[in-house]
C-alpha atoms as one frame of an Amber mdcrd trajectory, in Angstrom:
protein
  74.790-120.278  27.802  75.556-117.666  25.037  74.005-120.044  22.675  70.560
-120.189  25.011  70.900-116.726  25.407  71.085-115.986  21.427  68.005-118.456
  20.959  66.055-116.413  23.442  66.551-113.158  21.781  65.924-114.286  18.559
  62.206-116.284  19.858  61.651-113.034  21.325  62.287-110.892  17.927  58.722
-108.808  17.188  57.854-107.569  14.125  56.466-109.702  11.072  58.678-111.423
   8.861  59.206-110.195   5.141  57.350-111.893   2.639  57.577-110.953  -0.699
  53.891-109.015  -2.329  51.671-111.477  -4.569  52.063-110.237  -7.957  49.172
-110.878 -10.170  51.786-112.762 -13.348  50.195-112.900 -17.127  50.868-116.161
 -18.849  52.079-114.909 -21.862  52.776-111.210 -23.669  49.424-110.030 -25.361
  51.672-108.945 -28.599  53.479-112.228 -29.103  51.698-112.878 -31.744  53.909
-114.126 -34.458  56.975-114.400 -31.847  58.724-117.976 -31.091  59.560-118.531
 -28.030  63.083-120.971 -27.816  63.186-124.048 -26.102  65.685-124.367 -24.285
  66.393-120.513 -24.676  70.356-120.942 -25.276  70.485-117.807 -26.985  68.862
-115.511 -24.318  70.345-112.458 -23.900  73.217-112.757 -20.949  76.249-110.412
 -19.883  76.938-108.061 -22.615  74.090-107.550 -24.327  74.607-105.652 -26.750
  76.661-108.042 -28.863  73.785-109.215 -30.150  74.208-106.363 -32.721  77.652
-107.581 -33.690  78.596-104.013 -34.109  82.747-103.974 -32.851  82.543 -99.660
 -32.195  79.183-100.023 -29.832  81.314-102.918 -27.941  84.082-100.582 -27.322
  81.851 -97.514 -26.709  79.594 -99.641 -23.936  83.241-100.977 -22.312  83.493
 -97.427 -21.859  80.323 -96.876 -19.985  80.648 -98.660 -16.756  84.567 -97.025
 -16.409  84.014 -93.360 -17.022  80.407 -92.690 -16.527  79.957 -90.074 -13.855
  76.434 -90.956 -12.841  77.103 -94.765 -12.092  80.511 -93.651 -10.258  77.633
 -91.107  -8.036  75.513 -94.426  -7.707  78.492 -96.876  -6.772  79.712 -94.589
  -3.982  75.740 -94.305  -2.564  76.426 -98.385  -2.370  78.868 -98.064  -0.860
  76.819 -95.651   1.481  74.164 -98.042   2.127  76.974-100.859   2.906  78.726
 -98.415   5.633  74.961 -98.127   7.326  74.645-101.766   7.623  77.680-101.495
   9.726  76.682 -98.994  12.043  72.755-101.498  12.607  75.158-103.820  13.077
  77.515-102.339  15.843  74.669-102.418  17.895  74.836-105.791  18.605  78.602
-105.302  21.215  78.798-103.178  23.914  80.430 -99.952  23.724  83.893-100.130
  25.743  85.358 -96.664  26.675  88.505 -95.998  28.665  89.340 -92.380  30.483
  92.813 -91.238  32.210  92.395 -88.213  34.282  93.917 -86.101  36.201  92.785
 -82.947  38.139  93.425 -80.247  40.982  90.563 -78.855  42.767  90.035 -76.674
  46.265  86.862 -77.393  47.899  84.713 -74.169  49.643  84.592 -73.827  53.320
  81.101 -72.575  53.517  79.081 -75.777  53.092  78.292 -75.643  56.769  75.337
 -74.438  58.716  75.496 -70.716  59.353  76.123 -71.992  63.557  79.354 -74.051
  62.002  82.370 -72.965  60.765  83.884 -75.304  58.180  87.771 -75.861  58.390
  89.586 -74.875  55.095  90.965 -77.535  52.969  93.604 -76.359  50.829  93.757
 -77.595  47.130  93.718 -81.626  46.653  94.915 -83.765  43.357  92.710 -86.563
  41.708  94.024 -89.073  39.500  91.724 -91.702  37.728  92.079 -94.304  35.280
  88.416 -96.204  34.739  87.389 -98.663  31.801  83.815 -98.754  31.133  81.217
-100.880  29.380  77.628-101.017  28.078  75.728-103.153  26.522  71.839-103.318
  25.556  70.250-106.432  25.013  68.493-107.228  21.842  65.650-108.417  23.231
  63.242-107.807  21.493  65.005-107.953  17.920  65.199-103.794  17.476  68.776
-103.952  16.391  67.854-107.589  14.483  65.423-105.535  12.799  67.741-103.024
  12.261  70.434-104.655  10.476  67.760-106.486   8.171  66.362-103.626   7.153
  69.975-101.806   6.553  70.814-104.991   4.546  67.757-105.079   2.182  68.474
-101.628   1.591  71.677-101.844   0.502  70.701-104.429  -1.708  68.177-101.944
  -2.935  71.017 -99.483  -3.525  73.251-102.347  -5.426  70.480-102.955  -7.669
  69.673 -98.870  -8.130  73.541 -99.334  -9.565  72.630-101.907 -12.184  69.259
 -99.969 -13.226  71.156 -97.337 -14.068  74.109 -99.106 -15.529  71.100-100.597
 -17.545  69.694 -97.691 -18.605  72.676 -95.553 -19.677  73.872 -98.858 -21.665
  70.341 -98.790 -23.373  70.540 -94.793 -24.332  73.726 -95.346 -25.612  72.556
 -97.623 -28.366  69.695 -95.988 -29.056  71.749 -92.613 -29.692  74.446 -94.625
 -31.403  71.890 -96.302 -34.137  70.458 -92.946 -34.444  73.365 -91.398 -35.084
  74.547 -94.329 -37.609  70.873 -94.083 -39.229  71.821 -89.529 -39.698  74.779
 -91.085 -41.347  72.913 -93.345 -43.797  70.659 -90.814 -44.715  73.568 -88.060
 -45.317  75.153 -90.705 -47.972  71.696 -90.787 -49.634  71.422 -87.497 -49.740
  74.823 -86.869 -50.749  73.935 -89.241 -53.650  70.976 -87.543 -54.277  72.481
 -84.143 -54.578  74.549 -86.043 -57.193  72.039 -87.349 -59.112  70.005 -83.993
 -58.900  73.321 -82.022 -60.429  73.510 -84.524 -63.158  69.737 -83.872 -63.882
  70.436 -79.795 -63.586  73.327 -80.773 -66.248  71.092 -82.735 -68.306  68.463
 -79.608 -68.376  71.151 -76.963 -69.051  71.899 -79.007 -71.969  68.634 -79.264
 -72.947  67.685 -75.302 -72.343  70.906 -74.793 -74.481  69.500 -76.839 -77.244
  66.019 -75.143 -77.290  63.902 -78.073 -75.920  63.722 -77.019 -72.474  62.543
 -73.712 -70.922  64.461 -71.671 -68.245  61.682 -72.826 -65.441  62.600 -76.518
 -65.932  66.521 -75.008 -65.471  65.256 -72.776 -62.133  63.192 -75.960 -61.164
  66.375 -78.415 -61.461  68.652 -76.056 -59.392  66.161 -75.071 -56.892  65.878
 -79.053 -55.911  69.569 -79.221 -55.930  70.125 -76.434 -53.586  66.910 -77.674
 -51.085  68.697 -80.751 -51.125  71.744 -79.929 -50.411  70.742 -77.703 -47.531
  68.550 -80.811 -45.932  72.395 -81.914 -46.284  73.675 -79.755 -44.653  71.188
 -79.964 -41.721  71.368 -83.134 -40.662  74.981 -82.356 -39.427  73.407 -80.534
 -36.455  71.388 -83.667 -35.076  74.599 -85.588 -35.931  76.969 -83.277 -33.498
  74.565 -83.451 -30.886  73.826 -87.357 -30.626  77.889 -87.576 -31.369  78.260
 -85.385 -27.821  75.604 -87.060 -26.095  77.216 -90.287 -26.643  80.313 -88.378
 -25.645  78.839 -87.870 -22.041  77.831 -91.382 -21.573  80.871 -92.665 -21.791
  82.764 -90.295 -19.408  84.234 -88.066 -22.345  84.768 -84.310 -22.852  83.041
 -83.785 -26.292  85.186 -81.500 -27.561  87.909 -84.631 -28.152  85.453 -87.045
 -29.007  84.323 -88.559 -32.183  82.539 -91.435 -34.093  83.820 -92.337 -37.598
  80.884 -92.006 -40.045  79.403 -94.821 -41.482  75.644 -95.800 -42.383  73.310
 -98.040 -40.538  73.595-101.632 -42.091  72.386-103.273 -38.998  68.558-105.035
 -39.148  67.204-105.741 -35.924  68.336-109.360 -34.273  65.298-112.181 -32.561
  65.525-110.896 -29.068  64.320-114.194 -26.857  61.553-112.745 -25.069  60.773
-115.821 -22.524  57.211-115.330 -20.303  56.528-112.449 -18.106  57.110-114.387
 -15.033  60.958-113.941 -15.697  60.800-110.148 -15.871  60.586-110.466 -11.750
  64.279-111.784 -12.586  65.586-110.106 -14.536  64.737-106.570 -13.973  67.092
-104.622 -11.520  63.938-102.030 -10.731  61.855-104.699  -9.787  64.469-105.801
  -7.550  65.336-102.872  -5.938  61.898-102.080  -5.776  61.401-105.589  -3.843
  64.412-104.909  -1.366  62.577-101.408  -0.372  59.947-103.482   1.004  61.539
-105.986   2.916  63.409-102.918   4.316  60.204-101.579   5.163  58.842-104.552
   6.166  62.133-104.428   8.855  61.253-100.990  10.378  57.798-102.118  11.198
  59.843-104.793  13.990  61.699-101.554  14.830  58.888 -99.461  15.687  57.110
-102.290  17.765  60.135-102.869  19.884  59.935 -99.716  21.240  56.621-100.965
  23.369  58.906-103.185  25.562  61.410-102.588  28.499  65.208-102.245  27.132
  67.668-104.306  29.314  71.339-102.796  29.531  74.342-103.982  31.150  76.816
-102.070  32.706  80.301-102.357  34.090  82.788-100.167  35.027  86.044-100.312
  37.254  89.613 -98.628  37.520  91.638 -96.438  39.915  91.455 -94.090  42.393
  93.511 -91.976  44.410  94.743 -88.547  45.239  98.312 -89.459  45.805  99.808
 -90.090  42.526 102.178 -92.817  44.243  99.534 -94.618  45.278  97.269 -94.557
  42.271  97.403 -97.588  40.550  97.457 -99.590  43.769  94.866-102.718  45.061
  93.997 -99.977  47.566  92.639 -97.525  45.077  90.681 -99.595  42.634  86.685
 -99.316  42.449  84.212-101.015  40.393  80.609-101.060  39.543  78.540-103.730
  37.652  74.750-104.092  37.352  71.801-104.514  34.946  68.961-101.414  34.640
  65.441-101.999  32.697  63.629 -99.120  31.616  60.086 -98.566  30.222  58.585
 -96.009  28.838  55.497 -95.149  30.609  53.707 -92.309  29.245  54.619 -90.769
  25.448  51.463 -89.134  24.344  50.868 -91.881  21.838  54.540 -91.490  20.260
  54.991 -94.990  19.818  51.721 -95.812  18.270  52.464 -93.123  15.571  55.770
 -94.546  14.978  54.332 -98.157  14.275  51.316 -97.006  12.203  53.660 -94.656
   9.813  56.183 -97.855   9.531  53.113 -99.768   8.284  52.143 -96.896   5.872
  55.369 -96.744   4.251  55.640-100.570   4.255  52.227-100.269   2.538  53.351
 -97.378   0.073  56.375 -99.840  -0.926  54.388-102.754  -1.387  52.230-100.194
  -4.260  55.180 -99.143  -5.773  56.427-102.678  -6.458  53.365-103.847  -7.612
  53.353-100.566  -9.956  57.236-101.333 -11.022  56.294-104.948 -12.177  53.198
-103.256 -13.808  54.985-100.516 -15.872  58.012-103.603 -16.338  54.972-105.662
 -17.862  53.951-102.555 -20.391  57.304-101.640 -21.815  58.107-105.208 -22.938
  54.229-105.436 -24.570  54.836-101.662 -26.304  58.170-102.938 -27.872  56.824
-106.310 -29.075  54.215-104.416 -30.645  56.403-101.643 -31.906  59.061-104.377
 -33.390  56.324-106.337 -34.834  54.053-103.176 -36.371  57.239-101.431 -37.467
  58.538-105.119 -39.363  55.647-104.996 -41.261  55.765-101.112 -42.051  58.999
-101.996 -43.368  57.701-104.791 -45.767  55.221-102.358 -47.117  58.125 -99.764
 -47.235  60.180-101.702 -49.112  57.658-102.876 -51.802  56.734 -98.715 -51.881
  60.361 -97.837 -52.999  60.503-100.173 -55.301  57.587 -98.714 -56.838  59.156
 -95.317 -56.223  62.331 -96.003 -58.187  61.010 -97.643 -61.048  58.781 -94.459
 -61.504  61.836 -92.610 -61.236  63.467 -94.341 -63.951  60.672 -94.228 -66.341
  60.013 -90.168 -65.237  63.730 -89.443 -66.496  63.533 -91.462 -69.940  59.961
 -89.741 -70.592  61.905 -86.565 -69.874  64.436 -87.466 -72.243  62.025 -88.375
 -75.294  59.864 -84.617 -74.371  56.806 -85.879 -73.671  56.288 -84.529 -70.220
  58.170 -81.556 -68.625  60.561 -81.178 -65.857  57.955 -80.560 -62.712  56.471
 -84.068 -63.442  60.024 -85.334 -62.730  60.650 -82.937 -59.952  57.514 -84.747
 -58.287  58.561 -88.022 -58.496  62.188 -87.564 -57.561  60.744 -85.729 -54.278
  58.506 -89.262 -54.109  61.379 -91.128 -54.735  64.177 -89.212 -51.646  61.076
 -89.349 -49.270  60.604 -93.138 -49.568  64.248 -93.957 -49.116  64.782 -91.385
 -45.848  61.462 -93.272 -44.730  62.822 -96.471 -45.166  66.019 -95.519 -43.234
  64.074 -93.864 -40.646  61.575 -97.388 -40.055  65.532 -99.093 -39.706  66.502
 -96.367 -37.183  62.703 -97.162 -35.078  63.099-100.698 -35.420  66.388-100.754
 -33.609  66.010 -98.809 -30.952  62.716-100.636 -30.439  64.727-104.016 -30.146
  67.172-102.203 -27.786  64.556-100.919 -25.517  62.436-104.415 -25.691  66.181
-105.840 -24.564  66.306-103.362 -21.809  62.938-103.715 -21.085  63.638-107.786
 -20.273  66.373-106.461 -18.322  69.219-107.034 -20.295  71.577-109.733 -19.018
  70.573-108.807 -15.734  69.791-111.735 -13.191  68.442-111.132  -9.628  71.012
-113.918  -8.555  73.569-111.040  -9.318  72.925-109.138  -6.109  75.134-108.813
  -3.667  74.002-111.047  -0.479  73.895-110.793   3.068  76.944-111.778   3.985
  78.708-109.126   1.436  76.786-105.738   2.337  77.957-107.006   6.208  81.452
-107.387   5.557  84.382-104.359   5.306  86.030-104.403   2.147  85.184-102.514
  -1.088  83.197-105.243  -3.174  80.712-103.177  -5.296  78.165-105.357  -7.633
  78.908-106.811 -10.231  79.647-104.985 -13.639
């Protein structure tokens, strides 16, 4: 009969059911171009993704990450949140069982009569009651059904806010960590260049001392020591800052934090990029962003179920009696038990309201997913391009310092013979320490271009990685996977 009964409720569940939005998928990336796509794709990005880099102190920094960071330990405990509301959709489905002891003294007036009668006095009598009592409202209609699906889907939603974010603080952390490794490549060039420059400022003392250079080739030499050595100097700032930025990422006061220094050797790995139709997958936005709309989707059942009767169930019974003897005697028991439908009648359009602003918002979640995928879609195109414009920036770079140091070397040696003065080689040693900070500085792009195009696929992120029904319904303290 339960079985019948369950069958019944569920045929009579109103409300659409979810189906996930159309989403309008491209074939292919516009700015592939030049890429290879890997068949099968064995070495797509999975887990830990940024081992791709092979860098051992950004492993240990991103272990870091999902321990200490404060903002995913803010999102884990809104999981857990969402998981505690699927239990109280779900609670609706058993009755509500209450139990009550009482016991009281009261003296009843002796005025109740007409004002012909005279009412005898009572004097003071004792109650004492004991009563167990149920409820129960039938899911008729599928509002609690409705309920719990939506609570689930949005817990799911929350589960996959968790991974976003893991995602995202992961993805800053290499980006500040390369930028901080490219500060420290270009502090060892200039630290070499300040060495080169005081063995040129040597070279022209020498000469001044000898008669064949003038003082303004000696004021000329020093002045692009010290400029040098203050650009130095400076890029210790940006260095302290990206050094405590990191710091906060990883859950660490950054006054007892630090990062060895050592330059950016890295060059940018082949990220598998796949077709766009796996960036549905892979993406924990798009995810959460689909979730919101099957929980959407779920309140539009809850708003129609208001239009129909409720059916409740209620039973109560215990015992009676004003002699304490004889309280919990067959004599003094009492009991009640009975169903009672109700339907509203008359709400000055309440209900309507409620259904058509459940359809708005399913409506207004259906946009935003479409506009997740969307922006998913442009980030992945504006890092292919940027990886692939920036590669060939860096060809062109590289031929340009070439160029740049060769004129360097024949600038010094005309130097040396006297047949051009100092300011010709000032020029072309500025040339020269502007090409190779530009060259470091295309590095420093190109990474953080691959690790944003990696973030932008989603990482090693896979949608199969949410948590599913069965573990946002139960108890315990499962959070998604790290």
């Amino acid at each position: 009969m339960l079985a019948a009964v369950s069958m019944l409720i569920n045929a009579c569940t109103v409300g659409p059911d979810y189906k996930r939005p159309t989403i309008d998928t491209p074939a292919g990336y516009k700015e592939m171009d030049g890429w290879t796509v890997a068949h099968p794709q064995d070495t797509a990005v999975r887990g830990k993704w940024w081992e791709i880099y092979n860098d051992p102190e950004l492993n240990a920094l991103q272990d870091q990450v999902s321990l200490s960071n404060q903002n995913l330990a803010a999102a884990e405990a809104q999981y857990r949140q969402a998981r505690a509301l699927v239990q109280v959709a779900r609670s609706a489905f058993f009755p509500v069982v209450s139990a009550g002891v009482s016991a009281s003294r009261s003296q009843s007036p002796s005025t109740l009569g007409s004002s012909s009668t005279t009412t005898a006095s009572r004097g003071p009598a004792n109650t004492y009651t004991a009563s167990l009592d149920a409820a129960w409202e039938a899911d008729v209609w599928g509002r609690v059904a409705r309920s719990v699906e939506g609570s689930r889907a949005s817990a799911q939603a929350s589960a996959a806010d968790i991974e976003t974010l893991r995602l995202s603080v992961q993805g800053q952390l290499a980006v500040n960590y390369f930028q901080l490794r490219a500060l420290d490549a270009q502090r060892q060039l200039l630290d070499a260049t300040i060495a080169a420059y005081g063995k040129s400022l040597d070279l022209t003392k020498n000469r001044y001392a000898g008669g064949v250079a003038s003082k303004t080739d000696v004021a000329q030499a020093d002045t692009q020591l010290k400029s040098t050595q203050a650009q130095a100097l400076d890029t210790g700032v940006q260095r302290a800052q990206l050094e405590h930025a990191v710091a906060l990422l990883v859950g660490k006061p950054a006054s007892t934090f630090s990062i060895p220094v050592a330059p950016l050797a890295a060059v940018p790995p082949a990220v598998p990029v796949g077709v766009p139709s796996e960036v549905l997958e892979r993406r924990p936005d798009i995810a959460a962003a689909e979730r919101r709309v099957a929980a959407a989707n779920a309140q539009i059942g809850v708003a129609q179920a208001a239009f129909y009767p409720s059916l409740m169930l209620s039973a109560s019974g215990g015992f009676e009696s004003a002699n304490f003897s004889r309280w919990l005697t067959l004599p003094s028991r009492f009991w009640a038990l009975g169903p009672a439908l109700a339907q509203t009648l008359f709400d000055g359009g309440l209900r309507r309201a409620q259904t058509e602003q459940a359809r708005a918002a399913y409506d207004a979640t259906v946009a935003a997913y479409r506009q997740t995928v969307l922006a998913g879609f442009q980030e992945v195109e504006d890092n292919l391009a940027a990886l692939r414009i920036l590669e060939q920036e860096s060809r062109v770079q590289d031929e340009a310092l070439r160029s740049a140091r060769e004129s360097m070397g024949l600038a010094l040696n005309q130097y040396k013979a006297g047949t051009i003065d100092y300011l010709s080689v000032v020029i072309v040693q500025a040339a020269l320490l502007t090409n190779e900070r530009t060259a470091v500085d295309i590095l420093n792009r190109r990474m953080a271009a691959s690790v944003q195009l990696v973030k932008a696929l989603g990482g090693g992120w896979d949608v199969a990685a949410l948590p599913g029904s069965k573990e946002v319904s139960d108890n315990g303290s499962r959070s998604p996977a790290k």
